[in-house]
C-alpha positions as CSV (number, residue, x, y, z in Angstrom):
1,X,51.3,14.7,-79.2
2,X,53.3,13.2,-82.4
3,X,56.0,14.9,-83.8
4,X,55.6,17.2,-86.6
5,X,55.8,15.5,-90.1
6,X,56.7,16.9,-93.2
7,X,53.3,18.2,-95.2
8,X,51.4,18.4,-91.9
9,X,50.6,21.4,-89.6
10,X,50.2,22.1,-85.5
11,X,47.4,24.2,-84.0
12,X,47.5,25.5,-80.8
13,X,45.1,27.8,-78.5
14,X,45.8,29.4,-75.6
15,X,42.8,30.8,-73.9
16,X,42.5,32.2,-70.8
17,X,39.6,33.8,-69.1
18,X,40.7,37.3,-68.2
19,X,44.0,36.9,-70.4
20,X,45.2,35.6,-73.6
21,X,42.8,34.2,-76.6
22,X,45.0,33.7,-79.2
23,X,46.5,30.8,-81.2
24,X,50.1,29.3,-82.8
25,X,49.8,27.3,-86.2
26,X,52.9,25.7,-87.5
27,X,52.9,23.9,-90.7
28,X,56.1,21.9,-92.8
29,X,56.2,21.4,-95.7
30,X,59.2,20.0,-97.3
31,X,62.5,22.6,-95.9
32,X,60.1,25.2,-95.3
33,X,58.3,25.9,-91.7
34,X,55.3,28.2,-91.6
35,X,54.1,30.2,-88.7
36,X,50.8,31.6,-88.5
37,X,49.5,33.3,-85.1
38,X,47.5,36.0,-83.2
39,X,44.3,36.7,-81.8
40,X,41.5,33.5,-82.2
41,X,39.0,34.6,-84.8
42,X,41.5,36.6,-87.0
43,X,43.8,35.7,-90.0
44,X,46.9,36.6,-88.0
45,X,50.2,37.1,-89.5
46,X,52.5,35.2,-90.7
47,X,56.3,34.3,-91.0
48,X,58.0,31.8,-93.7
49,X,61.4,30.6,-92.8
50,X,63.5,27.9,-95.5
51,X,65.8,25.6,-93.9
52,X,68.6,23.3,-95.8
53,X,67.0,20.0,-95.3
54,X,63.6,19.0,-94.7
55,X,64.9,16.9,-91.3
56,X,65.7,20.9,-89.8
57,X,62.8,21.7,-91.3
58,X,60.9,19.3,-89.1
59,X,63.1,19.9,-86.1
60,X,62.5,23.2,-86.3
61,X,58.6,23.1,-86.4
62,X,58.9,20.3,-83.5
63,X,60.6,22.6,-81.6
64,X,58.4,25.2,-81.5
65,X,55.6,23.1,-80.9
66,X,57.0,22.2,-78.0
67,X,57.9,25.6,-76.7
68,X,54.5,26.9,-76.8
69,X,53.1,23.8,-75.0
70,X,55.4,24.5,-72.4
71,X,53.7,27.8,-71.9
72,X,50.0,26.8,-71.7
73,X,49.3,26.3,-75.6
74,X,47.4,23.1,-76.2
75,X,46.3,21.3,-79.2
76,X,42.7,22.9,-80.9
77,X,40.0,22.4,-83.5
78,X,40.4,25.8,-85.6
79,X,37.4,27.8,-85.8
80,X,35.6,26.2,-83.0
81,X,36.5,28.4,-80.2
82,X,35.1,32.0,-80.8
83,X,36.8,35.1,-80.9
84,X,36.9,37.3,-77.7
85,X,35.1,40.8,-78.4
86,X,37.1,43.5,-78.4
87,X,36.3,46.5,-76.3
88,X,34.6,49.3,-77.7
89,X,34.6,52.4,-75.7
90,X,30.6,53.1,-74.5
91,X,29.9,56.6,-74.2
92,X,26.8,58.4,-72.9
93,X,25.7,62.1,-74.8
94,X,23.4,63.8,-73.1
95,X,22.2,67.2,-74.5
96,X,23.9,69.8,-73.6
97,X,23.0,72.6,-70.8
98,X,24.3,75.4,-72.8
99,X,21.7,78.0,-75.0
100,X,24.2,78.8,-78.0
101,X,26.5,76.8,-79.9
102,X,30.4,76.9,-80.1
103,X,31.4,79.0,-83.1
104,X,31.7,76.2,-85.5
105,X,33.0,76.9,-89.2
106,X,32.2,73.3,-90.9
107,X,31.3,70.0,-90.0
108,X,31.1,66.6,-91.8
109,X,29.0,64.0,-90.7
110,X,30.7,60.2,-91.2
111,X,27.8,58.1,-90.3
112,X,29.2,56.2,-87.5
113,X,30.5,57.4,-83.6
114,X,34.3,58.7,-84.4
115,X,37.3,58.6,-82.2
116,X,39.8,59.4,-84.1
117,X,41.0,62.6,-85.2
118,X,44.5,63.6,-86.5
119,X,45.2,67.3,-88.1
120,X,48.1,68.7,-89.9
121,X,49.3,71.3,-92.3
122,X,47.5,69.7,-95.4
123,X,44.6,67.9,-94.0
124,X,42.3,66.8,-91.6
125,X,41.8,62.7,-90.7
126,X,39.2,61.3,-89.3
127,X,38.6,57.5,-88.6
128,X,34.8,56.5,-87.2
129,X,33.8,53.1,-85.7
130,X,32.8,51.8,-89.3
131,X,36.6,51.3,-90.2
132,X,36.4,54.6,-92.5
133,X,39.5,57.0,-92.4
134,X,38.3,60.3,-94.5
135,X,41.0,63.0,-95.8
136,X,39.6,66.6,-96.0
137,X,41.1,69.6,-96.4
138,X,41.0,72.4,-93.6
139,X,38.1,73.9,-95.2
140,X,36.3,71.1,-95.6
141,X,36.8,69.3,-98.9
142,X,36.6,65.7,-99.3
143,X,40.3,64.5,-100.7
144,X,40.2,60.5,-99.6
145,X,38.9,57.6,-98.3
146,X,40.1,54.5,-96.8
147,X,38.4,51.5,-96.0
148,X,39.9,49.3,-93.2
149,X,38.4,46.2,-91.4
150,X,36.9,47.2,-88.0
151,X,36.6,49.9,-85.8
152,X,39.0,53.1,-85.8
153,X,40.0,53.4,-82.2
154,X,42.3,56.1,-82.2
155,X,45.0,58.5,-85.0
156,X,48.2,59.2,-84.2
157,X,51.0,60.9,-86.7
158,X,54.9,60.1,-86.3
159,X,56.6,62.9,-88.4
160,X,55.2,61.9,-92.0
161,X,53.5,59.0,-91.3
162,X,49.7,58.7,-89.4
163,X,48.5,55.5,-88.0
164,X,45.5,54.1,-87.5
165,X,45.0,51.9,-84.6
166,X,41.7,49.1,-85.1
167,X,39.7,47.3,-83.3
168,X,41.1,44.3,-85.2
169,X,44.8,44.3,-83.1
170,X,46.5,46.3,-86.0
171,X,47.7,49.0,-86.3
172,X,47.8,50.4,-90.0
173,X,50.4,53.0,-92.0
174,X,47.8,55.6,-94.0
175,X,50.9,57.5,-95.3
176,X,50.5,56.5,-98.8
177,X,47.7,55.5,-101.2
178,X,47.5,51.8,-100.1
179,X,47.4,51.3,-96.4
180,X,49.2,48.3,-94.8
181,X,49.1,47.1,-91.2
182,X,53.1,47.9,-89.7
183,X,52.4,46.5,-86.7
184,X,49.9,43.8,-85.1
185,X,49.4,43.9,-81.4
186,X,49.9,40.9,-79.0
187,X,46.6,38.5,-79.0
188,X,46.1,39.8,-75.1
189,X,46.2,43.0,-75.2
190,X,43.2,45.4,-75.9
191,X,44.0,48.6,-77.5
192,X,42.2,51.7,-75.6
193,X,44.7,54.2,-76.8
194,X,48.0,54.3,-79.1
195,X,50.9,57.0,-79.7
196,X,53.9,56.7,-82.0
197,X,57.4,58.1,-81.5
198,X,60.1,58.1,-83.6
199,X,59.0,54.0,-84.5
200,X,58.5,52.9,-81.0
201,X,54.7,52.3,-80.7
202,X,53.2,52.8,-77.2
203,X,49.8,51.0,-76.4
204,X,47.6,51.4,-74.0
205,X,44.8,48.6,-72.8
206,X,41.8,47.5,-70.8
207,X,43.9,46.1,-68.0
208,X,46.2,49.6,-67.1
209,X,49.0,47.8,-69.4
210,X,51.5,50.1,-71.5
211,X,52.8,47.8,-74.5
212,X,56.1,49.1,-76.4
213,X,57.1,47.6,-79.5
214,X,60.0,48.6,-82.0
215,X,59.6,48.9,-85.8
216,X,59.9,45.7,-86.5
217,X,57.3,44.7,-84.8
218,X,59.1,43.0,-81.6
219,X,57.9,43.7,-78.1
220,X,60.5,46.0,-76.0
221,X,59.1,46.4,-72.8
222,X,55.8,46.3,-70.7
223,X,54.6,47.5,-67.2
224,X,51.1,47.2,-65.8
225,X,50.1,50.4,-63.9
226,X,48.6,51.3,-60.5
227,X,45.1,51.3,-62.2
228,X,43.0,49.7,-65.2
229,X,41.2,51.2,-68.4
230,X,44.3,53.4,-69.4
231,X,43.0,55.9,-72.0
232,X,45.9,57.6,-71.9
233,X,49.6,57.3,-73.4
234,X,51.6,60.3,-74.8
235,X,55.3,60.2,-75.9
236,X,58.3,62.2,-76.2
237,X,62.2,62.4,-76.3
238,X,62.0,61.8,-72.6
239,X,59.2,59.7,-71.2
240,X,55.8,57.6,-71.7
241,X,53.0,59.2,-70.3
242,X,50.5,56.6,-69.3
243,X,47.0,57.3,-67.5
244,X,45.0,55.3,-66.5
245,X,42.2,54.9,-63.7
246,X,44.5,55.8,-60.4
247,X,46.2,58.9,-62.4
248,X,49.3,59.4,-64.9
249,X,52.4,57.7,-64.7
250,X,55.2,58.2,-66.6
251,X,57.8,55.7,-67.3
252,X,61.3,56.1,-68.9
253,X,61.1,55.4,-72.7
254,X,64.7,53.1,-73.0
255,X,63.7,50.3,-70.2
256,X,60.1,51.6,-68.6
257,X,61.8,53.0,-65.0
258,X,59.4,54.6,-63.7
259,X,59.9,58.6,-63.6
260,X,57.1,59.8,-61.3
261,X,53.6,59.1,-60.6
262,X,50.4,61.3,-59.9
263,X,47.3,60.9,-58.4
264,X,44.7,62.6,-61.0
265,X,40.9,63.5,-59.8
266,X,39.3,60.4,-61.4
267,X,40.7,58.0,-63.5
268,X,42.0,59.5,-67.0
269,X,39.7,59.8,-70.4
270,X,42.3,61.6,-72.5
271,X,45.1,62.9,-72.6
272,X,47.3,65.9,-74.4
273,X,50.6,67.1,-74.4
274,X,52.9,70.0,-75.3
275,X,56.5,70.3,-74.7
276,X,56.7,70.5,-71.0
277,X,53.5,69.7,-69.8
278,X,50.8,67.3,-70.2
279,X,46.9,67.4,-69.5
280,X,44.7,64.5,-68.4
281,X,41.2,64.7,-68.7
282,X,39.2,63.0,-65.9
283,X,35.7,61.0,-65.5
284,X,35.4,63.7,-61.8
285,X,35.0,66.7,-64.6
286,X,38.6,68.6,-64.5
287,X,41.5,69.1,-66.8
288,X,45.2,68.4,-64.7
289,X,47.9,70.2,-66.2
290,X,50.9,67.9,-65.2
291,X,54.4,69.3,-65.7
292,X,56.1,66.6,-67.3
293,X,59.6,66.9,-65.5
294,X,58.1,66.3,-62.1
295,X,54.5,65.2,-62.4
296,X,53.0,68.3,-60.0
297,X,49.7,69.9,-60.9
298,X,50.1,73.1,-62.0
299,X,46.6,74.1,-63.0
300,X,43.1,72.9,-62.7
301,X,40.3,73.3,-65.2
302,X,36.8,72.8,-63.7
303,X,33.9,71.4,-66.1
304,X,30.3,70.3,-65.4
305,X,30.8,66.9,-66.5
306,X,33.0,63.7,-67.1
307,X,36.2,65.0,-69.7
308,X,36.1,63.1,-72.8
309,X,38.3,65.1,-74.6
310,X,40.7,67.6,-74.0
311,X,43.3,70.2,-76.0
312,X,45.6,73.2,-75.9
313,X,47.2,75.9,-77.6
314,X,50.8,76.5,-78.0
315,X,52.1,77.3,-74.5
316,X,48.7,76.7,-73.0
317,X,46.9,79.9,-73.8
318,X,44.0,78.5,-74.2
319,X,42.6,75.3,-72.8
320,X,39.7,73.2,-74.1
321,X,37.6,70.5,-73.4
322,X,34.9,68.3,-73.9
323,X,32.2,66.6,-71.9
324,X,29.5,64.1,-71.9
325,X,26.5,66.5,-72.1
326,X,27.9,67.7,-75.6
327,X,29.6,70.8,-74.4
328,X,33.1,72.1,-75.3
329,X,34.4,74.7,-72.8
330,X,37.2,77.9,-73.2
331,X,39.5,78.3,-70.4
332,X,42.7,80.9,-70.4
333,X,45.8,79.5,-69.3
334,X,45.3,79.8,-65.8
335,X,42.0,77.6,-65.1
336,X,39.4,80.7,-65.6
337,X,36.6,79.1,-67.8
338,X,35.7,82.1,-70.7
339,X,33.2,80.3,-72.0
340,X,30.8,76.7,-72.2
341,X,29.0,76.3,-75.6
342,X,26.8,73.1,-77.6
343,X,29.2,71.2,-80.0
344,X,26.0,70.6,-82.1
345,X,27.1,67.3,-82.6
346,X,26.9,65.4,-79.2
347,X,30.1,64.8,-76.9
348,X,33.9,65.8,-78.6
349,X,35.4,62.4,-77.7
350,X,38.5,63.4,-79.4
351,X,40.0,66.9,-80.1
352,X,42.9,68.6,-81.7
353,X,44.0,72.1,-81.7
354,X,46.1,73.4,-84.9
355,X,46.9,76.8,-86.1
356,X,43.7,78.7,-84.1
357,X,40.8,76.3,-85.2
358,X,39.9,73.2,-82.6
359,X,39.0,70.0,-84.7
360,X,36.6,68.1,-82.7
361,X,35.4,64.3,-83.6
362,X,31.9,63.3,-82.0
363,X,29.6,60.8,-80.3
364,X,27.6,60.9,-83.5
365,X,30.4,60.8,-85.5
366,X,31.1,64.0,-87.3
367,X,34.5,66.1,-87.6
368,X,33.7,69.9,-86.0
369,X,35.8,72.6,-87.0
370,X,35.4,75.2,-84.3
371,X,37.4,78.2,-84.6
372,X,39.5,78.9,-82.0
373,X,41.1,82.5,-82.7
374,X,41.7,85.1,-80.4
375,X,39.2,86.8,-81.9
376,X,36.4,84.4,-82.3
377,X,36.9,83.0,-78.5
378,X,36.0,86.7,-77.6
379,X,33.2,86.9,-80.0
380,X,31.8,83.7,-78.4
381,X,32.1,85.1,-74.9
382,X,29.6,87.9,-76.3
383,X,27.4,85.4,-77.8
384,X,28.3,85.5,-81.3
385,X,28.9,82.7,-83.4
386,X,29.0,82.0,-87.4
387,X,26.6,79.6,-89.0
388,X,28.2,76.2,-89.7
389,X,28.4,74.5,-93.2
390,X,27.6,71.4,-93.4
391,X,29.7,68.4,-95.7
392,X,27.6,66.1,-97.4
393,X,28.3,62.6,-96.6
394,X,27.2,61.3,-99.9
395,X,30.1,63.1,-101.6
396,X,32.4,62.1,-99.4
397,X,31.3,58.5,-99.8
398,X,31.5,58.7,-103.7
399,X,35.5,58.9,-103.3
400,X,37.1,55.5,-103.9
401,X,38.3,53.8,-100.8
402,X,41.7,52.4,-100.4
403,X,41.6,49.0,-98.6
404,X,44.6,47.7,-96.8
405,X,47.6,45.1,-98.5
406,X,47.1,41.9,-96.7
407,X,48.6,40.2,-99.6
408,X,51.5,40.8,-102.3
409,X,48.9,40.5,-105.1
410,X,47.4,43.5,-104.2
411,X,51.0,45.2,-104.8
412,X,51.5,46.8,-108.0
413,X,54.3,45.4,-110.0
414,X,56.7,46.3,-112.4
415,X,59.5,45.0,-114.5
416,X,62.3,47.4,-113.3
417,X,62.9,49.9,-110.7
418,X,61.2,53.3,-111.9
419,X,63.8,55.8,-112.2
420,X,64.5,57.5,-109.0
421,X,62.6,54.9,-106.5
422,X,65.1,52.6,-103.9
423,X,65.1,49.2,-104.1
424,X,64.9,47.1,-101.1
425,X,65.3,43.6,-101.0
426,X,63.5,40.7,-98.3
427,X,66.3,38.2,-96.3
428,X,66.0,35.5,-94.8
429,X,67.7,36.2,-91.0
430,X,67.1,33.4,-88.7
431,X,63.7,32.9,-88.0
432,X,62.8,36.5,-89.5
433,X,62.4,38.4,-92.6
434,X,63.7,41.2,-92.7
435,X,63.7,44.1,-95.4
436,X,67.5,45.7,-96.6
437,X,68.2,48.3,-99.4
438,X,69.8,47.2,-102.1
439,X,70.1,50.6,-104.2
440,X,73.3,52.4,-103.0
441,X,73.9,55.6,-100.7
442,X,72.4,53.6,-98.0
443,X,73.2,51.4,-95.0
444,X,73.2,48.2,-96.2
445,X,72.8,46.9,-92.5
446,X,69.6,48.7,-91.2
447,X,66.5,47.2,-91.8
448,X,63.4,48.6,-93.2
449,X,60.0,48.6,-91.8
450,X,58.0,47.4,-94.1
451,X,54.6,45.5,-94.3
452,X,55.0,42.1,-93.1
453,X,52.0,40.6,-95.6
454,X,53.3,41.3,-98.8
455,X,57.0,39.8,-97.7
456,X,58.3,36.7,-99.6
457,X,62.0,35.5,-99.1
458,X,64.2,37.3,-102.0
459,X,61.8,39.4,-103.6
460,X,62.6,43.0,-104.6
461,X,60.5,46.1,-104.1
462,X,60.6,49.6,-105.6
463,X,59.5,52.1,-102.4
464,X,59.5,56.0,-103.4
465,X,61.8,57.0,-100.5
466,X,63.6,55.9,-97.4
467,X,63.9,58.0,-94.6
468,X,66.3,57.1,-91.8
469,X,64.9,56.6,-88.1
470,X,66.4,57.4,-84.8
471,X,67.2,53.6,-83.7
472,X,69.0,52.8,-86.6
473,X,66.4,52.1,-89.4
474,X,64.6,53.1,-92.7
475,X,60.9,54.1,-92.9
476,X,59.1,54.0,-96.4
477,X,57.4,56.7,-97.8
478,X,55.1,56.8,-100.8
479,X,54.3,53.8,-103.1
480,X,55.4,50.2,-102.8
481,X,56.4,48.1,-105.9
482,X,57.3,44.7,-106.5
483,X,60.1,44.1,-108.9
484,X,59.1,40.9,-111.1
């Protein structure tokens, strides 16, 4: 293959049958080098880097050419090799066995199956297989919309921030009005599940992989499990817990050392986890409760059918779950089932438990709010149950959507920094940008995480707040500016 020229561009496929399907396009022009990549089919990201001379320039671009080669890339037509389909998780519904339904409060119908589910003190998320992420208040009310480009796999929050992890490879920051991908996965790997922790992203695939990546978007370390299809990854201060088909493994969070490993009945669905223990859901219908320093099974929680979905109160009072004939179940702490009841929505394939209600997102794609009081579990158990409100969907649907920033035109700009917003500035470092704060009070060293689309080499931005990480690095909170 000829050497890079200046004004021409490189691009390469690698494509594997049960691996990688992603590509590497390097374009020159004059001293600057361009690098697009990621998975085949898909825009990719990209990285700018200026050099002094447009001979470096060339070199540079020659040079990695010639380091992907050496690992299997080869010269391709872009566009004529099809993008792999990503996984999306199948689930069967059957009706459920049980004569009364669980004592639902509300529930809000999205219009497409919905996985994920996130619940805190001022809302409720929930992202369906369409690529909509609706905000609503805990009784109910529609407060926003987002729009992003494929499927919503899974929600996770980090402090502040929630995520929203695609079908597309990203994952995508929904803490502020306009959502922005922070990090996009490796071209092999196929996200089943995601958690967040302190910055560090943990993924989970089809192949029993766990994936950790640092704020900046850089892979830190990897490890392929006993089994495959790995539903499963929680995180903490002290480990990764990652299950999969052949149980829950949990690896050391600073290197991936394995810590323990246990066999679970049946491979692992979903996965939940409090402050000393953790509970895997299982396709061979229990609930494990795992403590988290040793791995030993501590309690059992028997169901009818395959565990979709699984939660807990604090200290694990109360245990819940949900199966693939639509049924969430009551347990008491120590496995005694107190009740079985019809979600009235088909199968809870995600769940959440905050402040005595259980949030619930379904097979046919609605958000259940089930309350989960001391009193109301008893007042199920004696066959009493309030009637359910229903959300209209056409409401919700008449709240603008936010799409994502995939470029810096969509940013707003301004002239100056608005008073009290931080100023942050892009830098060239090496081969990277990276993102520094300007405005003073900070640490001039640490970088920022901070969407890699809207980038560009010495541009200024006004963010709303910086919060300092564990790791040595800012997070932005609220709205992004650029400075003109």
């Amino acid at each position: 293959m000829s050497a890079v020229a200046a004004e021409s561009s490189t691009y390469l496929e690698l494509s594997q049958e049960s691996g990688a399907h992603k590509f590497y396009e390097v374009a020159v022009a004059d001293r600057v080098v361009t690098v697009r990549y990621g998975r085949i089919g898909t825009s990719g990201q990209t990285q700018t880097t200026a050099f002094p001379t447009p001979e470096k320039a060339r070199a540079a671009a020659a040079k990695k050419v010639g380091e992907k080669i050496r690992k299997g890339y080869a010269p391709a037509v872009a566009g004529q090799r099809a993008p792999r389909p990503v996984t999306r998780r199948q689930v069967t519904s059957a009706p459920s066995t049980a004569r009364a339904v669980a004592p639902v409060l509300w529930r809000f119908a999205t219009g497409s199956a919905a996985f994920g589910i996130h619940v805190d003190e001022d809302r409720c998320w929930v992202g369906n297989q369409a690529g909509d992420v609706y905000t609503l208040d805990h009784e109910g009310g529609v407060l926003a919309r987002f729009a992003l480009p494929d499927g919503v796999k899974c929600l996770v929050a980090d402090d502040f921030w929630i995520y929203a992890g695609c079908d597309d490879g990203k994952v995508y920051d929904l803490s502020s009005k306009l959502p922005f991908a922070a990090y996009d996965i490796a071209a092999d790997v196929d996200i089943f599940w995601l958690d967040i922790h302190q910055g560090i992203l943990d993924v989970s695939d089809r192949e029993g992989r766990l994936t950790v990546i640092d704020h900046e978007d850089e892979h830190q370390w990897a490890r392929r499990s006993q089994g495959e299809f790995a539903w499963m990854v929680r995180a903490d201060d002290r480990a990764v817990y990652h299950g999969h088909s052949r149980g829950v493994t949990a690896y050391a969070p600073d290197g991936g050392g394995e810590l323990w490993h246990t066999p679970t009945r049946g491979g692992v669905l979903f996965g939940w986890q409090e402050a000393d223990v953790v509970y895997a859901g299982t396709s061979h219908r229990v609930i494990q409760r795992l403590a988290k320093s040793t791995g030993a099974i501590e309690a059992v929680y028997s169901c009818d059918h395959s565990v979709y979905s699984c939660a807990a109160s604090p200290n694990g009072q109360y245990v819940f779950a949900g199966d693939s004939a639509s049924s969430v179940y009551c347990f008491d702490r120590n496995g005694t089932r107190l009740w079985k009841l019809d979600t009235g929505s088909g199968s809870a394939l995600s769940m959440q438990y905050h402040d005595e209600r259980l949030y619930l997102v379904t097979a046919n794609g609605s958000l259940v709010c089930v309350d989960a009081s001391e009193e109301a579990i008893a007042a199920a158990q004696r066959g009493t149950v309030p009637e359910a409100r229903d959300i209209k969907l056409a409401a919700a649907r008449s709240v603008p959507a936010y799409a994502p920033a995939t470029a810096v035109d969509a940013v707003a700009t301004v002239e100056r920094a608005p008073s009290g917003t931080v100023v942050v500035e892009c830098v060239q470092d090496g081969g990277r940008l990276r993102v520094h704060v300007v405005s003073e009070g900070y640490d001039t060293s640490w970088n920022v995480q901070f969407p890699r689309a809207i980038r560009r080499p010495g541009a200024r931005y006004a963010v709303d707040a910086l919060h300092p990480a564990p790791g040595g690095f800012y997070r932005v909170r609220g709205d992004i500016r650029r400075i003109l």
